[in-house]
C-alpha positions in Angstrom: -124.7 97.3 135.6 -126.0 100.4 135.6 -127.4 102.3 132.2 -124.8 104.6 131.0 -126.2 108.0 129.9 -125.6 109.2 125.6 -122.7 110.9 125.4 -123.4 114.3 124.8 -122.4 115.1 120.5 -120.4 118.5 120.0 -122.6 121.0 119.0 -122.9 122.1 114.8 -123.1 125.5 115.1 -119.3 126.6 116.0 -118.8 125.1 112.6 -121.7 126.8 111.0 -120.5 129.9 113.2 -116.8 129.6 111.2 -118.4 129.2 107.9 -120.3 132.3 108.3 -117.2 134.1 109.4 -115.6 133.3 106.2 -118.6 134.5 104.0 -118.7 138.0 105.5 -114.7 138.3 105.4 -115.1 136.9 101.9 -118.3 139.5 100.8 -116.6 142.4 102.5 -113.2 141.8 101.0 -115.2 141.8 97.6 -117.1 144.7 98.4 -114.1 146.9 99.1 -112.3 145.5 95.9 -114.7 146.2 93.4 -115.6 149.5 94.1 -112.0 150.8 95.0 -110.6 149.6 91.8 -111.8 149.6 88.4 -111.8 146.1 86.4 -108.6 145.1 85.3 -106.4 147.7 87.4 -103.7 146.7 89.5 -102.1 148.0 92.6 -99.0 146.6 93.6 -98.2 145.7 97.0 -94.7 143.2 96.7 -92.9 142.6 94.0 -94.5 139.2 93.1 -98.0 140.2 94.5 -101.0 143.1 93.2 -104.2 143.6 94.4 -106.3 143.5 91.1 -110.3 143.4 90.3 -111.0 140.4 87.5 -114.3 139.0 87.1 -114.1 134.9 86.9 -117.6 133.7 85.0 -115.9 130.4 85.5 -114.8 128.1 88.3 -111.2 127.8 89.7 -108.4 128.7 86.8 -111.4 130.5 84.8 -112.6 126.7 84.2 -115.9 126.8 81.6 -115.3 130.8 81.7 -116.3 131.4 78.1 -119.0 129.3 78.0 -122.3 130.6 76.9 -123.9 131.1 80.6 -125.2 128.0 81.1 -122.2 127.2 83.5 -123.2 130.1 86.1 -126.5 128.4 87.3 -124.5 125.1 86.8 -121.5 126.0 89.3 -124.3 127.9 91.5 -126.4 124.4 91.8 -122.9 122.5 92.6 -122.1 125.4 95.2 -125.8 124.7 96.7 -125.5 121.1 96.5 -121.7 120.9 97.8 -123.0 122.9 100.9 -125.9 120.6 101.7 -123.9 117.9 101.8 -121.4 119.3 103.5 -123.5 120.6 106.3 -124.8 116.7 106.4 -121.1 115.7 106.8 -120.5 118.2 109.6 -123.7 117.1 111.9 -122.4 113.4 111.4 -118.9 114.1 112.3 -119.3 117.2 114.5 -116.6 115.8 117.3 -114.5 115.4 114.7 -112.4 118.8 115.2 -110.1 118.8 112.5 -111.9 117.2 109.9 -114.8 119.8 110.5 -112.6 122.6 110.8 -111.9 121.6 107.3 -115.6 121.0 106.1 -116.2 124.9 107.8 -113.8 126.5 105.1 -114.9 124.9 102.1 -118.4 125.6 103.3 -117.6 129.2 103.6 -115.7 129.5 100.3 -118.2 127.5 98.6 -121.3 129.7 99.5 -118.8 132.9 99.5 -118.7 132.4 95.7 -122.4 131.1 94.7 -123.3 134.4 96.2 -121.1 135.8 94.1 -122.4 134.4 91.1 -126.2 134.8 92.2 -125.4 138.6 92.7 -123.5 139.3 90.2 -123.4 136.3 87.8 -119.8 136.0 88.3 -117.1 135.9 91.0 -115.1 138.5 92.2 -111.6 138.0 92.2 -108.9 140.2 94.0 -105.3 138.5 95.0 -102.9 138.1 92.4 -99.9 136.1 93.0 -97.0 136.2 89.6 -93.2 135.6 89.1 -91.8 137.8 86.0 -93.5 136.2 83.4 -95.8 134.1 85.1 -99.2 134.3 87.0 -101.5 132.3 89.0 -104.7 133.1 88.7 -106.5 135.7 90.5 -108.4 134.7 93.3 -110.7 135.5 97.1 -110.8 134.7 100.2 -113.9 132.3 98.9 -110.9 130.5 97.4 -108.2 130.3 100.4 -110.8 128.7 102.6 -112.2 126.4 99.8 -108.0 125.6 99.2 -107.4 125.2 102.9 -110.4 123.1 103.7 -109.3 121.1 101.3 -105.9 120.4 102.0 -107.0 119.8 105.7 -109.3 117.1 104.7 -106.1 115.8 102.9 -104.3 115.9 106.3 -106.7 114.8 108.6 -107.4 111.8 106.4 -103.7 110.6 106.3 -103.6 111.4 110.3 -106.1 109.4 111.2 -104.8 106.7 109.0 -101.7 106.6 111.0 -103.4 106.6 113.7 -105.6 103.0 112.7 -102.1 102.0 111.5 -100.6 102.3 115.2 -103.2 101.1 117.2 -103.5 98.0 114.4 -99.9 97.3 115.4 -100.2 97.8 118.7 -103.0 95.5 119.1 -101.2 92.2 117.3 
């Protein structure tokens, strides 16, 4: 028998390539919004959505907003700490398209908005989503890849338990 050579691992850096993507769409999005509008004005676009400029000192739905500071170094170290363990998730599980396809968005959001926070000491928020009366809360591209990353980690994770399921079957 003959020595079979490693397979060779998919490379990181796509993924780190993707990530980066996100944080320049995200910081140029920002860019544009804060100095185009002034804090607090809206321009609407559809009946049910306004471009807007809010400032969130919080995390997601203004979370710890009000607090006395404290919680912008404290969601900046979580940011920091979420992206170095994320970055150790995609170098184990780099062939692993969809799952670090996910990893690459929430990496992006995540360091999208500690930039934010470092800069600026809060985040920039710019999409605003409401139905008559009510409103979800403003929010960045940081946020749609943090959301989608999220929600693909969700999906990947039931997918590839179906997919143990079906080869468990298939093997009794």
């Amino acid at each position: 028998m003959t020595p079979q050579a490693p397979a060779r691992r998919a490379p990181v850096w796509p993924w780190l390539l993707l990530a980066s993507a996100i944080i320049v769409l995200d910081q140029l999005t920002k860019a544009y919004f804060d100095t185009a509008l002034g804090y607090g004005q809206r321009v609407n676009v559809l009946p049910i959505f306004d471009f807007t400029l809010l400032y969130n000192r919080g995390a997601a739905f203004s979370f710890l907003a009000g607090a006395g500071g404290w919680q912008r170094w404290a969601f900046t170290a979580l940011g920091l700490g979420a992206a170095v363990f994320i970055v150790w998730l995609l170098h184990r599980h780099r062939g692993q398209r969809r799952f670090s396809l996910a990893l690459s968005m929430i990496l992006g959001g995540a360091l999208g908005n500690v930039i934010d926070r470092t800069q600026h000491g809060h985040v920039i928020d710019f999409l605003l989503f409401y139905w008559r009366d009510w409103y979800y809360p403003a929010f960045n591209v940081a946020d749609i890849g943090i959301v989608c990353g999220a929600i693909l980690v969700v999906l990947d994770e039931l997918l590839r338990g179906r997919k143990a399921a079906r080869q468990a079957a298939g093997k009794t």
